[in-house]
C-alpha positions in Angstrom: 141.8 75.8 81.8 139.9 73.0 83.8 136.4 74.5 85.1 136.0 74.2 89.2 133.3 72.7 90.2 130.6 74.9 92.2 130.7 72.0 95.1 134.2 72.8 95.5 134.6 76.5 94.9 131.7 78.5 94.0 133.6 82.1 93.4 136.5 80.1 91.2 133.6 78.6 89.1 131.8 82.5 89.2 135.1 83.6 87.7 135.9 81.1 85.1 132.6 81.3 83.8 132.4 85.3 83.6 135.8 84.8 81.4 134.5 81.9 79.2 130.9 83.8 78.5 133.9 86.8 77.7 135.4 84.0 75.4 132.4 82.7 73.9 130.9 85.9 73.1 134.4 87.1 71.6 134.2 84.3 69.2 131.0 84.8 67.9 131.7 88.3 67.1 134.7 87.5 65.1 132.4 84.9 63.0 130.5 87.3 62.1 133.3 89.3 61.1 135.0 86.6 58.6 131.4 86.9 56.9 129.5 82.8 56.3 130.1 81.6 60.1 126.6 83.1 61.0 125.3 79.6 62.7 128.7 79.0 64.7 128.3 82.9 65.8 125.0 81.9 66.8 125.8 78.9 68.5 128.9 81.1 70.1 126.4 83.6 71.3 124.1 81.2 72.4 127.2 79.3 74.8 128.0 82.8 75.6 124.7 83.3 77.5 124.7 80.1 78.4 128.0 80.7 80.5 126.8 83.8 81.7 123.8 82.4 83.2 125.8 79.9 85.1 128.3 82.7 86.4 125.5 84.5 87.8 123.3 81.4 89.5 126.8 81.0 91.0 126.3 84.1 93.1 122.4 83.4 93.9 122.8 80.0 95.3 120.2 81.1 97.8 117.5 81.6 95.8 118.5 78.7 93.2 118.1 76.5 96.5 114.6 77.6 97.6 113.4 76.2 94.5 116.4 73.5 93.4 115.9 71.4 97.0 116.6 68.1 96.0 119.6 66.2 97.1 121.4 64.9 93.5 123.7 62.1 93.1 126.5 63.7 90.6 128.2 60.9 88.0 131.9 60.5 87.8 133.5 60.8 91.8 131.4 62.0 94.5 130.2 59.6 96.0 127.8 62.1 98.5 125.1 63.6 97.0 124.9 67.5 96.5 122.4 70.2 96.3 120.4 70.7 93.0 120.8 74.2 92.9 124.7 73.3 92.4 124.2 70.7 90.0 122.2 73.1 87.8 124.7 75.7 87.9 127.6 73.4 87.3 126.1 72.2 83.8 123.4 74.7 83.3 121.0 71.8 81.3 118.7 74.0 78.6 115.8 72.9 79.5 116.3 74.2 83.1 117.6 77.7 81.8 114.4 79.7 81.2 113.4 78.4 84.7 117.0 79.8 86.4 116.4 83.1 84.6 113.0 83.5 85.8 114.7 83.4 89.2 117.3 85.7 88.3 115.1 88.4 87.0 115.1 89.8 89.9 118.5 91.1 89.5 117.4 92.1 86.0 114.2 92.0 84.8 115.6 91.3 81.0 117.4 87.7 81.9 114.2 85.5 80.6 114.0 87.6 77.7 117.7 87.3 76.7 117.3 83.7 77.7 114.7 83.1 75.3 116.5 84.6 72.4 119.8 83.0 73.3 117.7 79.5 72.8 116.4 81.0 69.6 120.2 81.6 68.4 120.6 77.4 69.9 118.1 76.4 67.7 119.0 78.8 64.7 122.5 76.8 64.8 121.2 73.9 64.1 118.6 74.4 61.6 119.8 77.3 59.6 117.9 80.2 57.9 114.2 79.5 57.2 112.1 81.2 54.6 109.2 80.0 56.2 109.6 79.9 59.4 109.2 76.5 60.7 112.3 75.5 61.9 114.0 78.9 62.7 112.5 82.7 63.2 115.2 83.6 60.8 114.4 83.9 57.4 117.9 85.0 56.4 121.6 84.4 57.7 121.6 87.9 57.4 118.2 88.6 60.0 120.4 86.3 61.8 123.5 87.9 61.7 121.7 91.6 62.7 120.0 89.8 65.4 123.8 88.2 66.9 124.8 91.4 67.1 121.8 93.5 69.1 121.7 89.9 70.8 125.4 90.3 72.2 125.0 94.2 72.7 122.2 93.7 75.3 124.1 90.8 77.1 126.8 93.4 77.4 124.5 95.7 78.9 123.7 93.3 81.5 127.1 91.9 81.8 128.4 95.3 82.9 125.3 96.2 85.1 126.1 92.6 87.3 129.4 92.5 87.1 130.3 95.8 87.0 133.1 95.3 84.5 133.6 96.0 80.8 132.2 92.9 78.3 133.6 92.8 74.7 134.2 95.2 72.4 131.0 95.4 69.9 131.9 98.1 68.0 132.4 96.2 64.3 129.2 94.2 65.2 126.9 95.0 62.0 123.8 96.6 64.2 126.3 99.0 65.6 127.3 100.1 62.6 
């Protein structure tokens, strides 16, 4: 399924995204399931968000643009330039996504929170558990693996309350056990 671009169709993009965060979280569930695949289930979780985030900035290009002014030049076939706001939504960059959900907290006052953890889970993927601390907060692929799970069951809770349908179902996630 080839993404739309927000330049081109904003509500396709909403939608494709919605179902890839869907997707994304799905897969990071059943990781956890098969048991040893806690850092892809993190980094699953983490695109999950990530895809969320974008999905929602879709629908608040307004308030995106109020702070996103620039005009961007976009690689690869455009040859005008576009809004910033749309080039942020399109590819979402992490070092912008802290910023975007401090903007969307008004729609829910929890997005910088989950944001922050979701870049927790980004960087738990790539360094692993850490008994001291340094690299990751998770001492354990199991603190981990608990966390995933409450992680994924507040997106859901947000998921639902913005887009007013159902997320994934969480019920063999560990911390719901």
């Amino acid at each position: 399924m080839e993404l739309p671009k927000p330049w081109f169709d904003i509500d396709g993009y909403r939608r494709t995204r919605l179902l890839e965060a869907r997707y994304e979280a799905e897969l990071a569930r059943r990781f956890l399931d098969e048991g040893g695949l806690t850092r892809n289930a993190a980094g699953k979780a983490f695109q999950a968000w990530k895809s969320f985030l974008a999905a929602i900035s879709a629908g608040e290009i307004n308030e995106l643009s109020k702070v996103y002014r620039r005009r961007v030049k976009v690689r690869g076939g455009l040859r005008e330039r576009i809004n910033e706001a749309l080039y942020i939504i399109a590819f979402m960059p992490v070092t912008r996504m802290f910023e975007v959900s401090k903007i969307l907290s008004a729609l829910n006052p929890m997005m910088p929170y989950l944001t922050l953890a979701s870049l927790e889970l980004h960087r738990y993927q790539y360094n692993g558990p850490d008994r001291e601390g340094v690299f990751s907060v998770f001492r354990s692929d199991d603190d981990a693996e608990e966390f995933i799970c409450k992680f994924l069951s507040d997106m859901a809770t947000i998921y639902r309350e913005l887009v007013k349908e159902e997320f994934i179902d969480l019920t063999q996630c560990k911390s719901n056990a």
